[in-house]
ROSE-4610 file (N, C-alpha, C; in Angstrom, 1 decimal, always signed):
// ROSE-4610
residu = [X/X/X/X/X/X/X/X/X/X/X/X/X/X/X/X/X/X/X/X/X/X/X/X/X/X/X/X/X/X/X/X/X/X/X/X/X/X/X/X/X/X/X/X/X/X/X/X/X/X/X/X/X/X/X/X/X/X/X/X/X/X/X/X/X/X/X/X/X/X/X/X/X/X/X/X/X/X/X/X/X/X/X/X/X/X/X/X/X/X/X/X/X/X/X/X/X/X/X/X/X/X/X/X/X/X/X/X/X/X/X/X/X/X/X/X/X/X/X/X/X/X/X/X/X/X/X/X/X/X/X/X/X/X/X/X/X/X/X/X/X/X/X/X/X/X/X/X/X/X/X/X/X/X/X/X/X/X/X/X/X/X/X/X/X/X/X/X/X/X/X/X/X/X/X/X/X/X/X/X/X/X/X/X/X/X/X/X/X/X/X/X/X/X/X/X/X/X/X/X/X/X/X/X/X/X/X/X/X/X/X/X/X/X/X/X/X/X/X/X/X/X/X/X/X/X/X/X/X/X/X/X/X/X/X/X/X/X/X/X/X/X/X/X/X/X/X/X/X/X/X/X/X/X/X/X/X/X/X/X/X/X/X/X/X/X/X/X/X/X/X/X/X/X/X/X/X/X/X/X/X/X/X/X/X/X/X/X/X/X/X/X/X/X/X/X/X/X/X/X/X/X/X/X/X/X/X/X/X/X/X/X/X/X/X/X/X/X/X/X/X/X/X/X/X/X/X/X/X/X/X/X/X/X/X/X/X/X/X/X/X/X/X/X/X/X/X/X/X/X/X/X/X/X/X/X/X/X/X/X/X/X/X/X/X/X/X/X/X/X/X/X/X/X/X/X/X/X]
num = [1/1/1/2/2/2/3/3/3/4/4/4/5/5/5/6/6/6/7/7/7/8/8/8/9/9/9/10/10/10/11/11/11/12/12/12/13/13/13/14/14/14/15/15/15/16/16/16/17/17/17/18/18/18/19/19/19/20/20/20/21/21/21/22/22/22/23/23/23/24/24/24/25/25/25/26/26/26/27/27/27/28/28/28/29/29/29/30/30/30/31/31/31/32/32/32/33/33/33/34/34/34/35/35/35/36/36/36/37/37/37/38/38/38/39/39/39/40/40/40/41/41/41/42/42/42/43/43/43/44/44/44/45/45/45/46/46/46/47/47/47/48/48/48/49/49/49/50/50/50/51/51/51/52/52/52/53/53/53/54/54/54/55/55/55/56/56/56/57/57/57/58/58/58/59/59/59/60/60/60/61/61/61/62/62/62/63/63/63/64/64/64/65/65/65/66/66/66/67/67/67/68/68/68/69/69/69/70/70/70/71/71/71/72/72/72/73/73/73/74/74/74/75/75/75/76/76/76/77/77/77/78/78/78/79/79/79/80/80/80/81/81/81/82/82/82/83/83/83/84/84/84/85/85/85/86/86/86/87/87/87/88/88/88/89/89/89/90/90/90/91/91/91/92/92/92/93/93/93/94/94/94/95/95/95/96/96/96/97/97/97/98/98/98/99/99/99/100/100/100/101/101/101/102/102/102/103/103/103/104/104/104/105/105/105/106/106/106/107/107/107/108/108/108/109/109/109/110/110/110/111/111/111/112/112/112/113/113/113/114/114/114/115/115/115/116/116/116/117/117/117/118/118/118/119/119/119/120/120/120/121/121/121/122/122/122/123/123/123/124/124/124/125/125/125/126/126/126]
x = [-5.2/-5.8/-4.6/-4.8/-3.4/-4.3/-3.3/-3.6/-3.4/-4.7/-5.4/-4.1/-3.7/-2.5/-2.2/-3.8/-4.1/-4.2/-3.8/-3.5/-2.1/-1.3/-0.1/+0.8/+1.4/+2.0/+3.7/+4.2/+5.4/+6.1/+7.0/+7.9/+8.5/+8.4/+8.4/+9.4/+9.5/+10.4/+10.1/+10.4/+9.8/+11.2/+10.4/+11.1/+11.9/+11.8/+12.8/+14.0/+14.1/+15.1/+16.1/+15.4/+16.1/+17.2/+15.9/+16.5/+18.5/+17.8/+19.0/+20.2/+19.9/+21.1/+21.5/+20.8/+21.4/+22.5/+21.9/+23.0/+24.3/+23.8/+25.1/+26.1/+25.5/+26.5/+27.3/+26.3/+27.2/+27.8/+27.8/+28.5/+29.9/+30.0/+31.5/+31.8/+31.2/+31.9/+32.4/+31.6/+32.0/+33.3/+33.5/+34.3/+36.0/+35.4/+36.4/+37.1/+35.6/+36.3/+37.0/+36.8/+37.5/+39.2/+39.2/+40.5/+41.4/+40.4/+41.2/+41.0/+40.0/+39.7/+38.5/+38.5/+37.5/+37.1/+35.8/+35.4/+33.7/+33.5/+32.0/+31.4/+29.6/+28.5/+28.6/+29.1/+28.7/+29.7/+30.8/+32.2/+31.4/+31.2/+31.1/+29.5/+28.9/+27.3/+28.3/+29.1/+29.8/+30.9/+31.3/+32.4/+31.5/+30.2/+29.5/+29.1/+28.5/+27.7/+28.5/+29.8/+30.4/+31.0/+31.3/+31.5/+30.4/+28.8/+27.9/+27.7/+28.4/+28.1/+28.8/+29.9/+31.2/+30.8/+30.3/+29.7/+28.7/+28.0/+26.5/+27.1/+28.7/+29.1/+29.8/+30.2/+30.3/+29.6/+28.1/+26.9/+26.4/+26.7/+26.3/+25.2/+24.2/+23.1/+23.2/+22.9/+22.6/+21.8/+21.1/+19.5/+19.7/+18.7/+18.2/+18.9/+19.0/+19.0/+17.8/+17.1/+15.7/+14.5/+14.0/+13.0/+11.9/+11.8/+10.8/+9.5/+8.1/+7.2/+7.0/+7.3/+7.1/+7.7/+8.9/+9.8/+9.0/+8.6/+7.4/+6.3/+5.8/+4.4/+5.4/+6.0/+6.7/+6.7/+7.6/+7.6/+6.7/+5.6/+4.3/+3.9/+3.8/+3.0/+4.0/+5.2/+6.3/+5.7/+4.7/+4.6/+2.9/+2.5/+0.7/+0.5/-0.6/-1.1/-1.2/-1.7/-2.0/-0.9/+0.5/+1.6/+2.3/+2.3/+3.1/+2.3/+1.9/+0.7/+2.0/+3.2/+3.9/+4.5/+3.8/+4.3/+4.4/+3.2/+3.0/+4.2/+4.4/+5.7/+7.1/+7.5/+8.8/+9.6/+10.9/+11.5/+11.2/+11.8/+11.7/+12.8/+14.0/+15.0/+14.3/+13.8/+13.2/+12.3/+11.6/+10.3/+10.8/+12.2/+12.7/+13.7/+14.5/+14.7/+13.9/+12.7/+11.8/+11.2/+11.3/+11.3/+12.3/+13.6/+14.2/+14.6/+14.3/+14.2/+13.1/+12.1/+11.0/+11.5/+11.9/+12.4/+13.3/+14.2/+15.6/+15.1/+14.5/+13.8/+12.8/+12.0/+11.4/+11.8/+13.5/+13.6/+14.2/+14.8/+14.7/+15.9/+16.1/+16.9/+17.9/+18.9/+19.6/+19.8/+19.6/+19.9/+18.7/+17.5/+16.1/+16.3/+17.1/+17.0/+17.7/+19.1/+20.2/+19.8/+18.8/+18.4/+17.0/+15.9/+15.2/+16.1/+17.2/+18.0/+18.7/+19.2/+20.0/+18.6/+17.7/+16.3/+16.0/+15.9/+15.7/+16.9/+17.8/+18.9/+18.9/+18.5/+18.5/+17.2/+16.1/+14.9/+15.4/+16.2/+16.0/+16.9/+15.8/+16.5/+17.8/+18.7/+20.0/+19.9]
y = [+41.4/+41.6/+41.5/+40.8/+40.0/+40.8/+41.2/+42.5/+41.4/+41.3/+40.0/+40.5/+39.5/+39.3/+40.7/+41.2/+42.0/+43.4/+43.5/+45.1/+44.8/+43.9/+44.6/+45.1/+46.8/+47.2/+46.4/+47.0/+46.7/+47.6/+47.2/+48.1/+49.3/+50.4/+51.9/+52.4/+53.2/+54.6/+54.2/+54.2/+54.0/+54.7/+54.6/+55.3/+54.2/+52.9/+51.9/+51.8/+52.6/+53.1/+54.1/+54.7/+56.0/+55.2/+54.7/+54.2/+53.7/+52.5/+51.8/+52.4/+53.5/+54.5/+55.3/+56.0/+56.6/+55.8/+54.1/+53.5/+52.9/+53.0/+52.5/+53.7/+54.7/+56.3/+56.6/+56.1/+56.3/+55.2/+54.1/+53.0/+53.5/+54.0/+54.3/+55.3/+56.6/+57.7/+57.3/+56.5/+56.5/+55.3/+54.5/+53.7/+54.6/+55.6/+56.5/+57.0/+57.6/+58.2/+57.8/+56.5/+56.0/+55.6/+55.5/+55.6/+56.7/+57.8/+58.8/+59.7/+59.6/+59.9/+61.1/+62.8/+62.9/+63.5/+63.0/+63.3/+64.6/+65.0/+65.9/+64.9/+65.4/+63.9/+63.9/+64.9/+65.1/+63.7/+63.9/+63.2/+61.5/+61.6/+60.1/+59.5/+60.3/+60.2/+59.5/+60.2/+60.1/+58.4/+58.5/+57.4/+55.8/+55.9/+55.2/+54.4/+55.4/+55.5/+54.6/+55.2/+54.4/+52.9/+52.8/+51.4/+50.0/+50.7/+50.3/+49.9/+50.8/+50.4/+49.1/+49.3/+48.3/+46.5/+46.9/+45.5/+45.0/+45.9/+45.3/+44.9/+45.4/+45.1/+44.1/+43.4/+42.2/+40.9/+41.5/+40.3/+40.2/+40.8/+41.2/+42.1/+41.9/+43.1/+43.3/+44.2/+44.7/+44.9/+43.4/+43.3/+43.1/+43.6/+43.1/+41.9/+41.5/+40.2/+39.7/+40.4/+40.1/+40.4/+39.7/+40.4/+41.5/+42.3/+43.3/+43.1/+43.3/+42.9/+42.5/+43.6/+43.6/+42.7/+41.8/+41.0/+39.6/+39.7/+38.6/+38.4/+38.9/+39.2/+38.8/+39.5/+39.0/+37.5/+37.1/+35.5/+34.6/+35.3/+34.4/+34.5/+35.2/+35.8/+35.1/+35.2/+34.1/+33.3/+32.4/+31.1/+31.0/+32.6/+32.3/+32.3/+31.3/+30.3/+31.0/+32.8/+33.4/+33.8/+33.6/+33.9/+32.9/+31.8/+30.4/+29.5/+29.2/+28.4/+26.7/+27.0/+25.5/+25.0/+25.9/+25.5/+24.0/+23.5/+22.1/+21.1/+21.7/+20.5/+21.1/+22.6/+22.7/+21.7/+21.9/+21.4/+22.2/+21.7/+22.3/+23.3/+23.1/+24.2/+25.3/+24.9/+26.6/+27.3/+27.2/+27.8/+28.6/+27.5/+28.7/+29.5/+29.6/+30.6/+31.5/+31.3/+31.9/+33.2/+32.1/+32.7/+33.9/+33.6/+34.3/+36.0/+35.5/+36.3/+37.1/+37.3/+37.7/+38.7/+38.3/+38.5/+39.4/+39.6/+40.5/+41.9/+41.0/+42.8/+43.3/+42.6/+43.5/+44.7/+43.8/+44.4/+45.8/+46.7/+47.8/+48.4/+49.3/+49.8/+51.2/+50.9/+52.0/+52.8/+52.7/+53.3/+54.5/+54.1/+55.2/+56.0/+55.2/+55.9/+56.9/+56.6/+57.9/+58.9/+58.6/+59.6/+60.8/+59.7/+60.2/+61.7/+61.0/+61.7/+62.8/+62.8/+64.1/+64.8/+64.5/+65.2/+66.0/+65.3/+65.9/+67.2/+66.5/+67.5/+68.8/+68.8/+70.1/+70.8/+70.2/+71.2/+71.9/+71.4/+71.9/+73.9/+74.1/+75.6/+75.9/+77.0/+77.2/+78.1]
z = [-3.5/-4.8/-5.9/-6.7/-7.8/-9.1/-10.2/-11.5/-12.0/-13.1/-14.0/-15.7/-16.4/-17.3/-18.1/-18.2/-19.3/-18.5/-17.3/-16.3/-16.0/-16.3/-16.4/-17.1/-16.8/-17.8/-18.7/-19.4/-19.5/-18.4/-18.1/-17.0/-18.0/-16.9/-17.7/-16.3/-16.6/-15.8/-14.5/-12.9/-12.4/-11.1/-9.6/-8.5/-8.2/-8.7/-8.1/-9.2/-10.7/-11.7/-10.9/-10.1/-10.1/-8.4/-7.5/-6.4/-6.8/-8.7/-8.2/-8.8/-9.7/-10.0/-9.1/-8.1/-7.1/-6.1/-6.0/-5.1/-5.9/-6.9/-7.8/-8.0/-8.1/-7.5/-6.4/-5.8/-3.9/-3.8/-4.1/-4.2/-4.5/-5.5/-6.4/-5.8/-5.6/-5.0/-3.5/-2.7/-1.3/-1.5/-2.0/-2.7/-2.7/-3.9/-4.0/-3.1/-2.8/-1.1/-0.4/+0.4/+1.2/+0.5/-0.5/-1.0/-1.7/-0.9/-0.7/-2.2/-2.8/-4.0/-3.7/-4.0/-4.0/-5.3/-5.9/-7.1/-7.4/-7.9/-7.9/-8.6/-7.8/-8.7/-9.9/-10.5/-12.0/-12.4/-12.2/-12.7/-11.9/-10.6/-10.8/-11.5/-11.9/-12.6/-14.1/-14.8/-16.0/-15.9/-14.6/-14.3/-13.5/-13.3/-12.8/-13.9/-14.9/-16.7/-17.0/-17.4/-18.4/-17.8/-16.3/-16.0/-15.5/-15.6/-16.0/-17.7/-18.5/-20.0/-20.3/-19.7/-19.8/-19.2/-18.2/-17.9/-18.5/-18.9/-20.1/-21.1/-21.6/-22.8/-23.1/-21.6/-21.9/-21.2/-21.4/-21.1/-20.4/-19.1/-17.5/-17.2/-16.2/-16.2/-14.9/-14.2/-13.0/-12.4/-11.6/-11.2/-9.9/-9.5/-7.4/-7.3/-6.0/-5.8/-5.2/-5.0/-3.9/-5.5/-5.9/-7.2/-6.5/-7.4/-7.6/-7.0/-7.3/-7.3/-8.7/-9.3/-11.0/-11.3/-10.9/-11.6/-11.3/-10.1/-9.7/-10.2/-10.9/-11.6/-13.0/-13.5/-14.7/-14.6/-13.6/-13.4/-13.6/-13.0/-12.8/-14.7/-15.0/-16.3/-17.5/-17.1/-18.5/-18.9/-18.8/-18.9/-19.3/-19.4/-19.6/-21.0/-21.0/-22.5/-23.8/-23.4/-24.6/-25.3/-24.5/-25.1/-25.4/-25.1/-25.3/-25.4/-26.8/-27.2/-27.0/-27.0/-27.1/-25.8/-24.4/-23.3/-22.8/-23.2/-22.9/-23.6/-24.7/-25.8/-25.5/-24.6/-24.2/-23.0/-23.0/-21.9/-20.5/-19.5/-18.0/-18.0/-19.0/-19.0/-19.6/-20.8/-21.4/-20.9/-20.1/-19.7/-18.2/-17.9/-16.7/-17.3/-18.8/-19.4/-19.5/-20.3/-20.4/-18.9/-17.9/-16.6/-16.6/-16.6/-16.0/-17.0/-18.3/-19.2/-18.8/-18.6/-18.1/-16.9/-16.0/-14.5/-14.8/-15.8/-16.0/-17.0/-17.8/-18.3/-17.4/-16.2/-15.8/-14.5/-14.6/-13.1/-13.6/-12.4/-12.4/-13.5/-14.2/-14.9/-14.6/-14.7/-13.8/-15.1/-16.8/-17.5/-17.0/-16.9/-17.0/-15.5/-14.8/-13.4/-13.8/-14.2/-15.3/-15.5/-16.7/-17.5/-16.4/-15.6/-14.9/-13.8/-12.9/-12.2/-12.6/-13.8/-14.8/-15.4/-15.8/-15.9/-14.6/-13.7/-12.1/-12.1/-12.1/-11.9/-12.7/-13.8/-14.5/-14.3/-13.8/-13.8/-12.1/-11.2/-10.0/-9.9/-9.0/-9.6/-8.6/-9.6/-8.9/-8.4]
C-alpha cells in the first residue's frame, strides 16, 4: 500500500532523529575512549553538538547512506506535476537536484533527535 502525494507529511520529529543522534554520540565518546579519553554524556552531548554545527557550517549535512523510507517517498514525490508545473521544459541535471534536495531535507535530523533526547533526559526521574 503506497500514501497517495496528499498523505504525506513533511518530516517532523521522529524515532529515526533520535536513532541518528544517539549513534553520532557513541561514535565520539567510544572514539574518545579508545584514546584513552574519558568524558560524561553530558560533555560529549555538548562536544558532539558543536562538532555537528561546525560541519553544517561549512556546507556538509549528515544523512544515511542507505535512504529512509521517507527520503524515498520524498524522491518519488520531487518531481510531481502539482508542484513542478515546468518539469517537462527542465534539464535531466535539475530535476535530480531537485531529487536530491528533496531526499536531504527529508532524511533524518540529528538536530531534533538533540533536542528530542535532552527532552527525554530531563523528564526521566532521578
Amino acid at each position: 500500500m503506497t500514501k497517495k502525494t496528499s498523505e504525506i507529511r513533511p518530516p517532523g520529529a521522529s524515532q529515526a532523529d533520535i536513532d541518528t543522534w544517539r549513534i553520532l554520540k557513541k561514535a565520539l565518546r567510544t572514539g574518545l575512549s579508545d584514546r584513552g579519553f574519558a568524558i560524561e554524556p553530558e560533555e560529549a552531548s555538548l562536544i558532539a553538538r558543536f562538532m555537528l554545527e561546525q560541519i553544517e557550517t561549512s556546507g556538509l549535512r549528515v544523512v544515511p547512506v542507505k535512504p529512509t523510507t521517507e527520503m524515498q517517498q520524498a524522491i518519488r514525490h520531487a518531481l510531481d506535476q502539482g508542484k513542478r508545473m515546468s518539469v517537462a521544459w527542465v534539464k535531466p541535471r535539475t530535476k535530480q537536484r531537485w531529487r536530491y534536495q528533496a531526499a536531504v531535507e527529508a532524511a533524518p535530523d540529528w538536530r531534533r533527535g538533540y533536542l528530542l533526547d535532552r527532552d527525554a533526559g530531563d523528564r526521566r526521574p532521578e
